[in-house]
C-alpha positions in Angstrom: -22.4 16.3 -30.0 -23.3 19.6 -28.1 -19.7 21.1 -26.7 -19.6 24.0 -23.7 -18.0 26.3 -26.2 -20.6 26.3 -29.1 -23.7 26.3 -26.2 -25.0 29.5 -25.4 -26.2 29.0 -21.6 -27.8 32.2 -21.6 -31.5 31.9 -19.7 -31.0 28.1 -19.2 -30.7 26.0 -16.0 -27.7 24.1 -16.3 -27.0 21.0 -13.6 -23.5 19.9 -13.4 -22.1 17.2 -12.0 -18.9 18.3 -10.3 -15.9 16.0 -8.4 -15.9 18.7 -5.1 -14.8 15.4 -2.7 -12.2 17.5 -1.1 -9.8 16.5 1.5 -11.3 18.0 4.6 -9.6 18.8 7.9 -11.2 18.0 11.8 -13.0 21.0 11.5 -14.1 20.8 8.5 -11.8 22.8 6.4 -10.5 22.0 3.1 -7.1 21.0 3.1 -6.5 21.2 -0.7 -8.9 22.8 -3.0 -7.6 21.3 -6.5 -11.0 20.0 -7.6 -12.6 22.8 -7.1 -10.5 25.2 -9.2 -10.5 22.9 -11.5 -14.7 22.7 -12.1 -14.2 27.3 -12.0 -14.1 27.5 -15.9 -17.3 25.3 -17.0 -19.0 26.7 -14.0 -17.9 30.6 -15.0 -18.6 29.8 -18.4 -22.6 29.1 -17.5 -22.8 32.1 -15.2 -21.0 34.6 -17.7 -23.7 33.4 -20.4 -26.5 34.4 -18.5 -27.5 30.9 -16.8 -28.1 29.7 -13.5 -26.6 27.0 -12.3 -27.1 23.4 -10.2 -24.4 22.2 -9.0 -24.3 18.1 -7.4 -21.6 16.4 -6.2 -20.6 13.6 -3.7 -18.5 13.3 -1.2 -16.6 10.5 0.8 -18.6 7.0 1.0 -21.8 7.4 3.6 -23.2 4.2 2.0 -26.4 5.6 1.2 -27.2 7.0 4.2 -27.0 11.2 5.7 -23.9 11.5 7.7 -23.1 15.3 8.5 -19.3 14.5 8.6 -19.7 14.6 4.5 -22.0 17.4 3.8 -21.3 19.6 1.6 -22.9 22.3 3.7 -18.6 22.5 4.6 -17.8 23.2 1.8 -20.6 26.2 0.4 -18.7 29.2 1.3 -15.4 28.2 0.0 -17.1 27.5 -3.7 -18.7 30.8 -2.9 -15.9 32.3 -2.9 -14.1 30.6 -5.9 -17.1 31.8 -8.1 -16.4 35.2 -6.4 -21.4 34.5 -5.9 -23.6 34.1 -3.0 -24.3 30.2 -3.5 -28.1 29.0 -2.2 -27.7 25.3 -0.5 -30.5 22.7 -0.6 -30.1 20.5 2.2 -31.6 17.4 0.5 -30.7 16.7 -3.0 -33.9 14.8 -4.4 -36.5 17.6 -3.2 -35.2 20.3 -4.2 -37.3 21.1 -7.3 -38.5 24.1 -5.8 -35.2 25.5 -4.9 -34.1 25.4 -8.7 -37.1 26.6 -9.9 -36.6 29.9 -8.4 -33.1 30.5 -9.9 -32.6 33.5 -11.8 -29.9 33.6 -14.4 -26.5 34.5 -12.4 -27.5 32.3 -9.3 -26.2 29.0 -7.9 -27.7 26.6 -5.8 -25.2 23.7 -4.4 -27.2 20.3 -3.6 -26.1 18.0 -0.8 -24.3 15.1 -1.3 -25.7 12.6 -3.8 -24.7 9.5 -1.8 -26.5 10.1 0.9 -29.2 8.4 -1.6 -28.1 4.6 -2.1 -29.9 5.1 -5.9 -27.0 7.4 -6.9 -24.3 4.2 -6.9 -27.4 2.3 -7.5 -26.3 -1.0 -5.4 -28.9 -2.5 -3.4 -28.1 -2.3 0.4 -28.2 -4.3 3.4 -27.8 -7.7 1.2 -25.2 -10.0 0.8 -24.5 -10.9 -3.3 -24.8 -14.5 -2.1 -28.6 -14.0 -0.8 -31.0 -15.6 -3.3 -32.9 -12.4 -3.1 -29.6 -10.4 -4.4 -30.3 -10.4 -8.1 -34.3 -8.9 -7.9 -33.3 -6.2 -5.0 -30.7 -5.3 -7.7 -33.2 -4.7 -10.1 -35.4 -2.9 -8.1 -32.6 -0.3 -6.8 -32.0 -0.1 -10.8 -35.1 1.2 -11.4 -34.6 3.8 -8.5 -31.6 4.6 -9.7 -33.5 5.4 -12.9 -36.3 7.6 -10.9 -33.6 9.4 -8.6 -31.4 10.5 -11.8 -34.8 11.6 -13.6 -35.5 13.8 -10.4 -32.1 15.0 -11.0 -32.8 16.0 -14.4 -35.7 17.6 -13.9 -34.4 21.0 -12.2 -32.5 22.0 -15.5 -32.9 22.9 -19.1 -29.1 21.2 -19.8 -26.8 18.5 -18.0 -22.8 19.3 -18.4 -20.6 16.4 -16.6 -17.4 17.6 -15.2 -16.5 14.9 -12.9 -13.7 13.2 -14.2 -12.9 11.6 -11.2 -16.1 9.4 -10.7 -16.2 9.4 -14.9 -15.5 5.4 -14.0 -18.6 5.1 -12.4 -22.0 4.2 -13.8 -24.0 6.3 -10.9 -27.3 8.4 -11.6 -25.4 11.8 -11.6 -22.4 10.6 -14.3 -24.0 8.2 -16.6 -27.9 7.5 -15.9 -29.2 11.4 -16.0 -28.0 12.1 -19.6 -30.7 9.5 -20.8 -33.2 12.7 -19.8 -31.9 15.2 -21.9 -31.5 15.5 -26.0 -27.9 15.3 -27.6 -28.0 19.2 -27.8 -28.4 19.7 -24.0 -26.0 17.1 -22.4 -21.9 17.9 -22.4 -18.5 17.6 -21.4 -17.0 20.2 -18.9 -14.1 21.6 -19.9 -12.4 19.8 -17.1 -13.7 16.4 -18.3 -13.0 17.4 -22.1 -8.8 18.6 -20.9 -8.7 15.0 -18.9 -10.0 13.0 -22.2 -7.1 15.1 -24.4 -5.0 14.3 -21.6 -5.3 10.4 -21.3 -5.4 9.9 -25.5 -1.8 12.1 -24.9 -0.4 9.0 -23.2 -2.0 6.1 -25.1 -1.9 7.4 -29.1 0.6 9.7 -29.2 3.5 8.4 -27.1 6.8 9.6 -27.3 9.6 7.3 -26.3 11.3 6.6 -24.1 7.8 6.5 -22.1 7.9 5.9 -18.2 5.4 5.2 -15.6 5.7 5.6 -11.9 3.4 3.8 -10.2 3.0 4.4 -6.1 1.2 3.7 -3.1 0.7 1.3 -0.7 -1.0 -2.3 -2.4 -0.3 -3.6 -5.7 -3.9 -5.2 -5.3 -5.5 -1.9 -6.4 -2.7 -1.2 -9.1 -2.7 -4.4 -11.2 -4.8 -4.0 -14.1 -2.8 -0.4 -14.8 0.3 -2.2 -14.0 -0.4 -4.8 -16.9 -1.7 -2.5 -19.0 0.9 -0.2 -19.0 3.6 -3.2 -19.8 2.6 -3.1 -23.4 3.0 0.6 -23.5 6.2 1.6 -21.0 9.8 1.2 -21.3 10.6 2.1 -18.0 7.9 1.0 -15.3 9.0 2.3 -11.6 7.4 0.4 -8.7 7.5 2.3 -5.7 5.8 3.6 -2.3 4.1 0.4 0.0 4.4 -2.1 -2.7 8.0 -2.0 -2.7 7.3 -4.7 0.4 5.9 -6.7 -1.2 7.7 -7.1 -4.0 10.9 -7.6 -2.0 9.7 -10.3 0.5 8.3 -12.2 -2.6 12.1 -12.0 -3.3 12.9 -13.2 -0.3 13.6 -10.3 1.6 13.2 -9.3 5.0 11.1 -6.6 5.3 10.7 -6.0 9.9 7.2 -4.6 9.9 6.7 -2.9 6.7 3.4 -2.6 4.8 3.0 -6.1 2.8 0.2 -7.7 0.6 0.9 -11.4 1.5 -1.6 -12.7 -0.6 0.2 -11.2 -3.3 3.8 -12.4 -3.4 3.2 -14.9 -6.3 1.3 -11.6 -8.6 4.6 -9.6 -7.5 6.7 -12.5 -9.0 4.7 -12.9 -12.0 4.9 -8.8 -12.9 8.5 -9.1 -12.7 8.0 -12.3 -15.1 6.3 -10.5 -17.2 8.3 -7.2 -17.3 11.4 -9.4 -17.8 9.9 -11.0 -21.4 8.2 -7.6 -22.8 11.7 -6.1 -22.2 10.1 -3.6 -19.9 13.0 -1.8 -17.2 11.4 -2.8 -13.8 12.3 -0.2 -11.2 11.9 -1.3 -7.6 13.0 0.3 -4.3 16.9 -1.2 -4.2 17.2 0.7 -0.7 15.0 2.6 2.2 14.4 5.0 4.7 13.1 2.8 7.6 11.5 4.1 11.1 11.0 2.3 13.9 7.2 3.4 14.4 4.8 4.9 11.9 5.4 8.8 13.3 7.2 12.0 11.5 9.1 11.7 14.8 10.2 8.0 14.5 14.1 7.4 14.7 15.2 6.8 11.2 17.9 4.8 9.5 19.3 3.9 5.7 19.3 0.3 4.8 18.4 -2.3 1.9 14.6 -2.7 1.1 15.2 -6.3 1.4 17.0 -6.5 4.7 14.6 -4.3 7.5 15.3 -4.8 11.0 12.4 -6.6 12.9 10.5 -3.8 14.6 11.3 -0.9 11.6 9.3 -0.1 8.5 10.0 1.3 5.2 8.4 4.0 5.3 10.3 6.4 2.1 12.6 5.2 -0.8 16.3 5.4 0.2 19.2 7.5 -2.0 20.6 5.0 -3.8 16.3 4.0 -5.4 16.0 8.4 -5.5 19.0 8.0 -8.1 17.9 5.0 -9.6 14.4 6.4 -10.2 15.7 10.2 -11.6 18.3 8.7 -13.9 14.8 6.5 -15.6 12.2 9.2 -15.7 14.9 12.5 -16.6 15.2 11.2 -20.3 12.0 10.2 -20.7 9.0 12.2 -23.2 6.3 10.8 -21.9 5.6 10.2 -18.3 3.0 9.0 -16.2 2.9 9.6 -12.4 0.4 7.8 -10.0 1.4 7.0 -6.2 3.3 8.7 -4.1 7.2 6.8 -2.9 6.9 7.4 0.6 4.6 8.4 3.1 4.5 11.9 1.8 2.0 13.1 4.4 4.6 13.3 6.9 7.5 15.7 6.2 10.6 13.4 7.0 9.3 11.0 4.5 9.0 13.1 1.6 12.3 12.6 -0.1 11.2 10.1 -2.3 8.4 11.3 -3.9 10.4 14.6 -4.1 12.5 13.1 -5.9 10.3 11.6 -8.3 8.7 15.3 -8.7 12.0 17.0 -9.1 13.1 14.3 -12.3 9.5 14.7 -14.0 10.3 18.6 -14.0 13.5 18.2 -15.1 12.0 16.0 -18.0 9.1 18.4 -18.8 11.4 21.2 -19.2 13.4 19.2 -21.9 9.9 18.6 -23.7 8.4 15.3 -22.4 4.8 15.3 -21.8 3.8 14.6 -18.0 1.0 13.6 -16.7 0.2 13.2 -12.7 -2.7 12.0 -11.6 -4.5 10.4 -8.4 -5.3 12.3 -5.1 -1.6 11.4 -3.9 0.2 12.5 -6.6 -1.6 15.5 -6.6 -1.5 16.0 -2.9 2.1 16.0 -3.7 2.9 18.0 -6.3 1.1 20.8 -4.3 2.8 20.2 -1.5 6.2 20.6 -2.7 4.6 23.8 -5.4 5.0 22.3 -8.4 2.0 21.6 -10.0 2.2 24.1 -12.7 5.6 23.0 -13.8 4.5 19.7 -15.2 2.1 19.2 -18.7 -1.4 17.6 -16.7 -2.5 17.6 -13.5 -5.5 14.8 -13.2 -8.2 15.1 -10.8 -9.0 12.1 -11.1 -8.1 8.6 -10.0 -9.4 5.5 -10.5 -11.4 7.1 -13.7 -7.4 8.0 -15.1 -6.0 4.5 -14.2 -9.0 2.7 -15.3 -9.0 5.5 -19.2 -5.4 4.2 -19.4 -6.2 0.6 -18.9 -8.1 0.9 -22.1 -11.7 0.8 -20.1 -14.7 2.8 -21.2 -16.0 5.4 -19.3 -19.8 5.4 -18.2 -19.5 9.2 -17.5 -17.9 10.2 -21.2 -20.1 7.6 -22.9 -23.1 8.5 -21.6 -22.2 11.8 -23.6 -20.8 10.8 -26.5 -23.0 7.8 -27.2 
């Protein structure tokens, strides 16, 4: 298998698929530029060997359709200013053959977003998986999913993917394109190759005790991780929106905090669970409850099972802070995904601080940490500490679903 250190890019047109769906402002600006600096290496690497370089992304969901709230027209001078290069923009992504033909070695041309084709996700739109005609419109989107991704492929000599984040997904840009080019010309990024190291870190070299956070607000989107992880943890801390849910399934009262209700009986069966695999299941013992969903809100201290009507939990309290430092600061391997509050708003961030501050603490004394999802990241930038733990992961879902043991469309399509 080719590797972006042993190719010599010099004189070749190299299209790679970056993760640049960057949190964006009302006006357009980008409110944290993580992904990007993380893409600067493979993408310097190809320029400094005498290539030019394609570079596709997507951004948001527009459902297969243009929508000039995510192009990345937004975004062009800020990556042309990270590459320190003028970068050329092609304002549709499947006609721009003639725009990449004209590339000399040193240039960059940015196409828009790839979702604004439905063949990149490759589901067939405007039909209902229950409509007898499902199964043959799927087909036929397949085999434009085929055509877009060998469009794709045709504007370069070589096809590196550094997308991590949408590594999950089997989508022309990630997984389908590498089908046109030879084992010599298709690669990891070094993003992408750092994020594999990272994830076979946590699940073949673990060093106990190990302990995951998991955050956020539904336990819905969390539960294959959440089993997962219960044959791996020793400590598994529960925390952000879920907390609610887990403590009304207990029979708590919870006034008008965010709640799954469909999922009280999965909350009582993960605390089954965690209880016979001998797993230490940390949940939210207290909160810091508001009386309307505002940085503003009057706040008060109470139990995470006992919420006035009218108030939310909207932060873990001091007594769970505690309770969740005194778990992750021994720990030598920690995972961190979900924030413990709503973190976004700066009287809420004491939880999530808190988790931060411990998985320093540990770090320092030699554990291996590893943060990942847009939250946690979000987070750990906030509060300027993202170079003080082992990983930072741009990606999300393709982390969680790495760690669940899944594999990944975007590094097999590589590797083979």
């Amino acid at each position: 298998m080719a590797t972006i250190d042993n190719y010599n890019f010099n004189g070749k047109k190299a299209i790679v698929r970056v993760d640049f769906n960057v949190p964006l402002d009302e006006n357009g600006n980008i409110t944290d530029d993580t992904r990007i600096r993380g893409a600067l290496p493979t993408l310097k690497k190809i320029l400094n060997d005498g290539g030019s370089l394609i570079i596709m992304s997507h951004m948001g969901k527009p459902k297969g359709k243009v929508n000039p709230k995510f192009s990345l027209s937004q975004i062009k001078d800020a990556v042309a200013k990270a590459l320190g290069t003028d970068v050329k923009f092609a304002p549709d992504c499947a006609n721009a053959a003639e725009a990449a033909a004209s590339l000399k070695p040193g240039e960059v041309l940015l196409l828009e977003n790839l979702r604004f084709y439905p063949e990149e996700e490759g589901k067939p739109v405007g039909i209902d998986k229950a409509d007898p005609a499902y199964e043959d419109a799927k087909k036929e989107m397949k085999a434009r999913q085929k055509e877009f991704a060998k469009t794709l492929a045709s504007y370069a000599d070589v096809y590196v993917n550094d997308a991590f984040g949408t590594a999950h997904r089997k989508h022309a840009s990630t997984a389908v394109i590498a089908d046109y080019f030879s084992a010599d010309d298709k690669m990891l990024g070094y993003l992408m190759e750092k994020e594999v190291k990272a994830v076979d870190n946590i699940l073949s070299d673990i060093k106990r005790p190990f302990t995951a956070i998991m955050g956020g607000s539904k336990v819905s989107t969390k539960i294959g991780i959440i089993e997962n992880l219960m044959d791996k943890v020793d400590n598994l801390i529960l925390c952000g929106g879920m907390t609610y849910t887990f403590a009304k399934a207990q029979g708590g009262k919870i006034g008008q905090s965010i709640v799954e209700d469909d999922k009280l009986d999965l909350a009582l069966d993960i605390i089954k669970k965690a209880k016979e695999k001998g797993v230490n299941l940390i949940l939210g013992t207290d909160c810091v409850a508001a009386d309307a969903f505002s940085n503003d809100a009057n706040t008060m201290i109470c139990p995470s099972n006992d919420i006035p009507d009218g108030w939310e939990g909207l932060d873990a309290g001091p007594e769970t802070r505690k309770r969740f430092a005194d778990a992750i600061e021994p720990s030598k391997t920690i995972l961190w995904n979900g924030p413990a509050g709503v973190f976004e708003f700066d009287n809420f961030t004491a939880g999530s601080r808190a988790i931060a501050d411990a998985i320093v603490k540990a770090t320092e004394n030699g554990a291996f940490s590893l943060v990942g999802g847009g939250d946690s990241v979000a987070c750990v930038n906030k509060f300027g500490l993202a170079d003080q733990v082992s990983y930072v992961s741009t990606g999300g879902g393709a982390l969680l679903e790495a760690i669940e043991g899944k594999v990944l469309p975007g590094v097999a399509a590589i590797k083979g």
